[in-house]
C-alpha positions, 0 to 999 in steps of 0.5 A: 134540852140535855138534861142528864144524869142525877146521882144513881137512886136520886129520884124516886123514879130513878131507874136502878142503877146497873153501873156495876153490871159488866157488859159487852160494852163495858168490855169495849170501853175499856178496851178501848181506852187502854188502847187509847192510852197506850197510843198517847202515853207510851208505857209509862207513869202517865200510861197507868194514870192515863189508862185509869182516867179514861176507863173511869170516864168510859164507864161514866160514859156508858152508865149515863146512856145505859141508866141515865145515872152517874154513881157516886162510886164512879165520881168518887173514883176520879176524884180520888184519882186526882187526889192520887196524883196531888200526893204523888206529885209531892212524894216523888216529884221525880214522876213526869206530872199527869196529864202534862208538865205544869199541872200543880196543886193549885191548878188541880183544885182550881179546877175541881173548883171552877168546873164544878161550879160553872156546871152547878150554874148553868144546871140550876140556870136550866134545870137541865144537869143533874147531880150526877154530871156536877160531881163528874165535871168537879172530879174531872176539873181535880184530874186535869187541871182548870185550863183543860178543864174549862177547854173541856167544858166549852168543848162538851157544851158545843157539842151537846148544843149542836146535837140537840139542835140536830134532834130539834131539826129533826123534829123532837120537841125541848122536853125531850132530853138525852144524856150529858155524861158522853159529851162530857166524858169525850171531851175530858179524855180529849184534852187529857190526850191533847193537853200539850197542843191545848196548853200550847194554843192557850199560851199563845191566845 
């Protein structure tokens, strides 16, 4: 039933993609995520990487509601913030690491990785995740690591399935679908901002 976002222009009936159009809700989104960035990280390196990250996972979220598409600018943009953050790490290491200390090389592309690839899985499982959502997950995975990542998954894919069986409850048939990307996006902003409570729950499971 969460069937989600293609690549924008996938599909011959792909509807056209807006994702660049500014809107009152763009505006929001960003707005938002800012203040939300400022809440967890106080000013900082970490403010400006965890500022970047949500305002792209915000705009994700709102494209994939708006067109039902993810573009690939936008999953291009999250990777190359989590490449960004592999090089930064190495030049100056003296920078505090994003989201949270213990995130290295080989956890980052781990993630990239395993994300994308559990995601990829379970699309051509149920036919029911687009393009779109594998490359956010993939680029998402390369920001934040694999054992947030993984956490993120589980985390959007309880929500998606107790939405859609409150949409089955209320008397929408299977075919119907609703788009994926938000859950995904709430999730991986989530554990970003809680990465030392996640981290540390891990640690002790």
């Amino acid at each position: 039933m969460p069937r989600s976002s293609q690549d924008a222009g996938e599909g011959q009936n792909a509807p056209r993609d807006t994702s660049q159009d500014l809107t009152a809700a763009d505006l929001v989104a960003v707005a938002v995520s800012l203040g939300l960035s400022l809440l967890v990280w106080p000013p900082s390196f970490r403010t400006l990487a965890g500022s970047l990250f949500l305002v792209l996972l915000a705009e994700a979220s709102v494209s994939d509601l708006r067109t039902r598409t993810i573009s690939n600018d936008l999953n291009a943009s999250i990777a190359a913030l989590g490449v960004g953050l592999v090089v930064l790490q190495a030049l100056r290491p003296e920078l505090p690491p994003f989201p949270v200390e213990g995130i290295g090389l080989a956890e980052r592309v781990a993630g990239l990785v395993a994300c994308g690839g559990v995601v990829l899985l379970a699309g051509a499982r149920t036919h029911g995740i687009g393009g779109g959502d594998v490359k956010l997950v993939a680029a998402c995975g390369l920001v934040v690591g694999l054992r947030l990542g993984l956490v993120a998954l589980l985390a959007a894919f309880l929500a998606a399935g107790a939405y859609a069986a409150v949409l089955l409850a209320r008397g929408h048939e299977r075919k119907d679908t609703f788009p994926l990307g938000p859950f995904l996006c709430v999730a991986f902003a989530a554990a970003c901002a809680f990465a030392p409570d996640v981290l540390g729950v891990l640690a002790l499971a």
